[in-house]
DSSP file (Angstrom, degrees, kcal/mol; ACC not computed):
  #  RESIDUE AA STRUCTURE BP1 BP2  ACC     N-H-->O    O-->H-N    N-H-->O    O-->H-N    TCO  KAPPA ALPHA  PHI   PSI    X-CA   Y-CA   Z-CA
    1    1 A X     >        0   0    0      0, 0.0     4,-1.5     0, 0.0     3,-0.2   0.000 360.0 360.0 360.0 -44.9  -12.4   19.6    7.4
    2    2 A X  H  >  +     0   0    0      2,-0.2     4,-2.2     1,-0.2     5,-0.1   0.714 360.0  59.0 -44.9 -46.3  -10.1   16.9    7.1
    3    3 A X  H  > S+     0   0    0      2,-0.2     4,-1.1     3,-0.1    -1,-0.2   0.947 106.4  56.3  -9.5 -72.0   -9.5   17.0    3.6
    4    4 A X  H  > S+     0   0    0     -3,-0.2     4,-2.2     2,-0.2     3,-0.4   0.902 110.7  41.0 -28.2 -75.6   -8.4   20.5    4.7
    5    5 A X  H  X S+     0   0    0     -4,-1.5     4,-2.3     1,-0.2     3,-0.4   0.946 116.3  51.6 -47.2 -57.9   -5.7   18.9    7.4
    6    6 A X  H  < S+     0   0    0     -4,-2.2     4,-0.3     1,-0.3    -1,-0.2   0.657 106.4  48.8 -77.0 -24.3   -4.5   16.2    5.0
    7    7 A X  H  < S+     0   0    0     -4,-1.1     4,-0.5    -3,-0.4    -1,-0.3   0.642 110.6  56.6-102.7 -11.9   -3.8   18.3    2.1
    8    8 A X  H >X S+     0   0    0     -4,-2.2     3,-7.5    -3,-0.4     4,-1.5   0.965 105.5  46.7 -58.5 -87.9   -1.8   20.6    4.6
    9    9 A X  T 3< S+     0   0    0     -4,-2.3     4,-0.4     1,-0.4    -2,-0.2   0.572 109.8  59.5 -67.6  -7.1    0.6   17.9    5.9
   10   10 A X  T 34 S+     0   0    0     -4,-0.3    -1,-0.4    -5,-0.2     4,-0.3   0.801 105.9  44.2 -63.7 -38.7    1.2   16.8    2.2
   11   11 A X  T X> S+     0   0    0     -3,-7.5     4,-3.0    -4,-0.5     3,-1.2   0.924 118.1  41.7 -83.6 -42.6    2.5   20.0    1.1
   12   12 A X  H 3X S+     0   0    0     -4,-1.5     4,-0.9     1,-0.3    -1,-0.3   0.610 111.9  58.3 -84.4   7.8    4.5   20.4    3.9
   13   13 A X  H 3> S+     0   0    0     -5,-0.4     4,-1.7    -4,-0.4    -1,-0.3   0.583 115.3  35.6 -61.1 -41.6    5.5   16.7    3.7
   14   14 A X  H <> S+     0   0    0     -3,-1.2     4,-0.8    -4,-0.3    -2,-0.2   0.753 109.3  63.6-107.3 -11.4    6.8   17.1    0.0
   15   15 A X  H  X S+     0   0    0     -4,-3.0     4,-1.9     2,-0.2     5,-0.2   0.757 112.9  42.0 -80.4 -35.0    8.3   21.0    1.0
   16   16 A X  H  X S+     0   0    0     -4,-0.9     4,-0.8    -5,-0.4    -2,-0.2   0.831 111.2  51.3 -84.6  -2.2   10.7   18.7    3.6
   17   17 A X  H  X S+     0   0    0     -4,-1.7     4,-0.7     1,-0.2     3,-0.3   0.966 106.6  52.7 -67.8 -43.1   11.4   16.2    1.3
   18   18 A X  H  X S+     0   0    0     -4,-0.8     4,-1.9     1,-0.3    -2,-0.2   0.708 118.1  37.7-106.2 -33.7   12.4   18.8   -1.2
   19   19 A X  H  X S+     0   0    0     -4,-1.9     4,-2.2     2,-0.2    -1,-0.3   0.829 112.8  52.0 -86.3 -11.9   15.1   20.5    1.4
   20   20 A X  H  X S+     0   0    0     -4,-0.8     4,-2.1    -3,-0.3    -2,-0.2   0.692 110.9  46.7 -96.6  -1.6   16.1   17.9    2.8
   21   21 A X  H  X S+     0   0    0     -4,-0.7     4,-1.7     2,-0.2    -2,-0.2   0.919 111.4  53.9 -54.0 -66.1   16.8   16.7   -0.8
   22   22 A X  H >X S+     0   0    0     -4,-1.9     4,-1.3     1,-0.2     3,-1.1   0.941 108.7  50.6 -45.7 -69.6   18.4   20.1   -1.3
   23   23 A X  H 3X S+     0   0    0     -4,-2.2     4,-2.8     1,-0.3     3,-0.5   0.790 108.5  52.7 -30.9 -54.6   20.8   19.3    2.0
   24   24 A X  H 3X S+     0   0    0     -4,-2.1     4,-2.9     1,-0.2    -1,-0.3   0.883 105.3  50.4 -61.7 -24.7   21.8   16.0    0.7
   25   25 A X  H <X S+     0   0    0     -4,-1.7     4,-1.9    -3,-1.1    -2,-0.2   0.806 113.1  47.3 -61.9 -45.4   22.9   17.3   -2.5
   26   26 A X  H  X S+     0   0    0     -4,-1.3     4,-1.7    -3,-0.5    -3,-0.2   0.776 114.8  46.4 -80.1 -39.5   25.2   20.2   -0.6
   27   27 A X  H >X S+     0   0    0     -4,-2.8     4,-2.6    -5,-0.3     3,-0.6   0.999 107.2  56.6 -72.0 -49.6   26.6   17.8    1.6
   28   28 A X  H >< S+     0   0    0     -4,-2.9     3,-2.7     1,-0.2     4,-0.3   0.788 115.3  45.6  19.6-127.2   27.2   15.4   -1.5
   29   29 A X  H 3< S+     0   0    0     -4,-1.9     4,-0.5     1,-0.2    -1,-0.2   0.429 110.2  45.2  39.9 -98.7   29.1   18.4   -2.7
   30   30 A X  H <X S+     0   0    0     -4,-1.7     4,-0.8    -3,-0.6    -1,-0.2   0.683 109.9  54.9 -84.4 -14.9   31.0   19.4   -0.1
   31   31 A X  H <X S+     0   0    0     -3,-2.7     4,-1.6    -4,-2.6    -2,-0.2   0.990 113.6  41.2 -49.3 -71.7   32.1   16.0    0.8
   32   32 A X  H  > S+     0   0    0     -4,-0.3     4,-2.4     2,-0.2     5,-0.2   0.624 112.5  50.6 -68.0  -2.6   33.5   15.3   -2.6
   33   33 A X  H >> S+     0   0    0     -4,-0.5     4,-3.1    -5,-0.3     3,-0.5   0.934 113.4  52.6 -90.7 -63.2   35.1   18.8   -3.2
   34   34 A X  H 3X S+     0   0    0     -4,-0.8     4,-0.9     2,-0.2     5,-0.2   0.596 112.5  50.6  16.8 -92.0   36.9   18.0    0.8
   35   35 A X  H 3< S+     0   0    0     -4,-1.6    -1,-0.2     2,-0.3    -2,-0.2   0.595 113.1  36.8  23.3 -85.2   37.9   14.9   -0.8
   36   36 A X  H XX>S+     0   0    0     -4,-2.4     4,-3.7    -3,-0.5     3,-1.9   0.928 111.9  54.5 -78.7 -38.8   39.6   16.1   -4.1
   37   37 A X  H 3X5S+     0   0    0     -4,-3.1     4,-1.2     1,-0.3    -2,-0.3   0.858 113.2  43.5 -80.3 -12.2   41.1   18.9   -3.0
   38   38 A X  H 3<5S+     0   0    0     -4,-0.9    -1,-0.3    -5,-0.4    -3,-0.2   0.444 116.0  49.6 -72.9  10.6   43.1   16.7    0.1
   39   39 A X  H X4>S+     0   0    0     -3,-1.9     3,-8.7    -5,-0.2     5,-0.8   0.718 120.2  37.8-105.1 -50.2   43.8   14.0   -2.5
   40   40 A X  H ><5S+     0   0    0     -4,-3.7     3,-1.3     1,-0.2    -3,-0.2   0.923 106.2  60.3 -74.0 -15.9   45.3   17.0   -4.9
   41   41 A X  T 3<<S+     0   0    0     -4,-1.2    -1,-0.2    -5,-0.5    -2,-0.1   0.593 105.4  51.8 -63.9  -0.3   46.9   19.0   -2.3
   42   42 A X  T < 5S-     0   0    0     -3,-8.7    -1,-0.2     2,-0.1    -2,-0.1  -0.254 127.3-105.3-143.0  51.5   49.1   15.4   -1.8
   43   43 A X  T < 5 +     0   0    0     -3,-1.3     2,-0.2     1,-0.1    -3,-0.2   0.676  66.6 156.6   9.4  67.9   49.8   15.6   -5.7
   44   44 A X      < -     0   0    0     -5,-0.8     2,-0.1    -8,-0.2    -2,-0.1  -0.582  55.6 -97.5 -80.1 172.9   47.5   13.1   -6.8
   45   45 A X        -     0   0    0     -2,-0.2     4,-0.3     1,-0.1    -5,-0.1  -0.245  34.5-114.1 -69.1 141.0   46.6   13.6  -10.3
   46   46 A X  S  > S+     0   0    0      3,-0.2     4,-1.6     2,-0.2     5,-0.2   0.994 109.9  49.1 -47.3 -54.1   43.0   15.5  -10.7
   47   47 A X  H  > S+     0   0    0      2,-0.2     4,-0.8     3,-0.1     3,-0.3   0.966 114.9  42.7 -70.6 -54.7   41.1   12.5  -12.4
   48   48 A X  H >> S+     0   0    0      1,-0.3     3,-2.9     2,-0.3     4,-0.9   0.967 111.9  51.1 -39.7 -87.2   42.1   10.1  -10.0
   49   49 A X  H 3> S+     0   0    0      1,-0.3     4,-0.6    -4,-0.3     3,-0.5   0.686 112.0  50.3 -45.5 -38.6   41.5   12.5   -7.0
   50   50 A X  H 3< S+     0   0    0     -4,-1.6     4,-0.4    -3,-0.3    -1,-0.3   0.809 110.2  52.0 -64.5 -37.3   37.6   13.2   -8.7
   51   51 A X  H <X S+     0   0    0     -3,-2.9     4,-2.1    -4,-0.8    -2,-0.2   0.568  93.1  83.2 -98.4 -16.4   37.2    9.3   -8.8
   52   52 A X  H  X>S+     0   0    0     -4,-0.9     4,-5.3    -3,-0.5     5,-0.7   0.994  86.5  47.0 -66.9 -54.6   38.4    9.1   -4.8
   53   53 A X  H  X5S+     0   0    0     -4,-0.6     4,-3.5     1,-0.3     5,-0.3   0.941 111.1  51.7 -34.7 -71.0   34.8    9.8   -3.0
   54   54 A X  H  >5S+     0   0    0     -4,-0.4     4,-2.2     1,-0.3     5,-0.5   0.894 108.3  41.7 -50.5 -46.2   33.2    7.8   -4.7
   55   55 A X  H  X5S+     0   0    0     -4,-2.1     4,-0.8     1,-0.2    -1,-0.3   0.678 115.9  59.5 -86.8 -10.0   35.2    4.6   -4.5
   56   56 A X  H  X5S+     0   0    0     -4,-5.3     4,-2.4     2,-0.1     5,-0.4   0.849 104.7  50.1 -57.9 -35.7   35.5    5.8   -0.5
   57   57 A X  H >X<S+     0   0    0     -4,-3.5     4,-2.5    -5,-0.7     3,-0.6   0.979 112.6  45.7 -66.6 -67.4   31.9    5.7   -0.2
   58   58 A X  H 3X S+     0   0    0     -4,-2.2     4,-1.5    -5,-0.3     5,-0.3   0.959 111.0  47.4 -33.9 -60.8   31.6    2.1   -1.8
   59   59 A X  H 3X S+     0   0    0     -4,-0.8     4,-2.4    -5,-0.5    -1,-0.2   0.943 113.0  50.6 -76.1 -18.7   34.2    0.4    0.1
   60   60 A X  H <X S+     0   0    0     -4,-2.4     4,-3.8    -3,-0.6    -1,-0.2   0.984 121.0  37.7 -44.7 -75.4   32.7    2.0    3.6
   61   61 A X  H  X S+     0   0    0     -4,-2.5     4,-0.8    -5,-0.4    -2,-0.2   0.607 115.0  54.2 -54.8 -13.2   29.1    0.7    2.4
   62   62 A X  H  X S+     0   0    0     -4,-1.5     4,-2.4    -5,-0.2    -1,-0.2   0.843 118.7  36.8 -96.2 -65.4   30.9   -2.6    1.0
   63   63 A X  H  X S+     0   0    0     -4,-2.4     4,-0.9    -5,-0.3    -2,-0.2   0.694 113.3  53.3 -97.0 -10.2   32.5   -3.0    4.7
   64   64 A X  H  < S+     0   0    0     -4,-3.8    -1,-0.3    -5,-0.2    -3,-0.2   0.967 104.4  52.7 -56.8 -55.1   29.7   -2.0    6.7
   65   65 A X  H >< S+     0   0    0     -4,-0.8     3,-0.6     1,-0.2    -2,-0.2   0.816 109.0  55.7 -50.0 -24.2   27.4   -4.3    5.1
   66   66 A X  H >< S+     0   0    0     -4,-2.4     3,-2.3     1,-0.3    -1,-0.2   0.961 109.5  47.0 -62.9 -57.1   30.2   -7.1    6.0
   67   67 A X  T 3< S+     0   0    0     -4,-0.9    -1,-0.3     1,-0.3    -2,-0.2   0.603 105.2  53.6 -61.4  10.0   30.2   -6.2    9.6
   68   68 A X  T <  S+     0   0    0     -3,-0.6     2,-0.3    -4,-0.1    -1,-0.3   0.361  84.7 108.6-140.7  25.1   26.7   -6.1   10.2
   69   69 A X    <   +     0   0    0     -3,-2.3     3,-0.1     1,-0.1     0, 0.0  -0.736  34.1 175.5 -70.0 144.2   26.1  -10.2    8.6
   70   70 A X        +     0   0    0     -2,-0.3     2,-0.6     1,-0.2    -1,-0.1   0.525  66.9  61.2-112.7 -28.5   25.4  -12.2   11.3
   71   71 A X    >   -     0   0    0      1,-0.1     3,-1.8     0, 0.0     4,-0.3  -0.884  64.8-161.3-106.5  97.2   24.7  -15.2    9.0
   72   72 A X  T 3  S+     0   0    0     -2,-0.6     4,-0.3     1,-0.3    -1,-0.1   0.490  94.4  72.9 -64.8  -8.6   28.0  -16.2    6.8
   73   73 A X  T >  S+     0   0    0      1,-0.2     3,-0.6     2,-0.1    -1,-0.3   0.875  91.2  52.4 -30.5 -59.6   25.4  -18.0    4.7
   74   74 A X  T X> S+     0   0    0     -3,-1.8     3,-4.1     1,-0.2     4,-1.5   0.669  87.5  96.1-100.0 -42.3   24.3  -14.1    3.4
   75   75 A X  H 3> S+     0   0    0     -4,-0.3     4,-0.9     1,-0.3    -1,-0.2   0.738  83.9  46.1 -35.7 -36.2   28.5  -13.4    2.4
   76   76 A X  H <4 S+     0   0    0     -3,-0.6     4,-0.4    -4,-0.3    -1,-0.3   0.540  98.7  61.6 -95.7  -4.2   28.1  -14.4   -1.2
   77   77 A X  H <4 S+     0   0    0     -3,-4.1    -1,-0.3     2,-0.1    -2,-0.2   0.615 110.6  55.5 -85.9 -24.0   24.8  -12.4   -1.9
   78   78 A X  H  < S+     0   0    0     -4,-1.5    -2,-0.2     1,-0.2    -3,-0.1   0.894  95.4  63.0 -33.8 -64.2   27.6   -9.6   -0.9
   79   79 A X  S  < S+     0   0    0     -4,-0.9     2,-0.4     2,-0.1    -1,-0.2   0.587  78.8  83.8 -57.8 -42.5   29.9  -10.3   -3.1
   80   80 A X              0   0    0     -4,-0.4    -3,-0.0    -3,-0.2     0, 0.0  -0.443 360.0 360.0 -77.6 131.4   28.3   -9.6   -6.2
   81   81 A X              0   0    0     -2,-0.4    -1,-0.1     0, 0.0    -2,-0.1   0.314 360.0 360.0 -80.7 360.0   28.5   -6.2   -7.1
């Protein structure tokens, strides 16, 4: 009977990974489309304005990680990209 139980919570284990996969992917998405169409609606160029999300995302995750050292020791493991 247990078998039984275990091979249940598996599937439905790997059926939320696989929407909540789907979800990131559509927010993904809708983030970057957001993104580019405010960057080109304030005539940036298109390629530039495709390249903006991404290099938002980094320097957020770049300056979070900063703020949340406690030990200035740790700053130069940062640094390196």
């Amino acid at each position: 009977m247990k078998q039984v139980e275990a091979r249940e919570a598996v599937i439905l284990l790997r059926s939320m990974t696989r929407v909540l996969c789907i979800v990131g992917v559509l927010a993904l998405v809708f983030t970057t489309v957001n993104v580019t169409r405010f960057a080109t609606s304030r005539d940036v160029p298109l390629p530039i304005a495709v390249l903006l999300d991404p290099m938002i995302v980094l320097l957020t995750e770049r300056t979070e990680a900063f703020s949340q050292v406690s030990d200035l020791s740790q700053l130069p493991a940062l640094c390196v990209p």
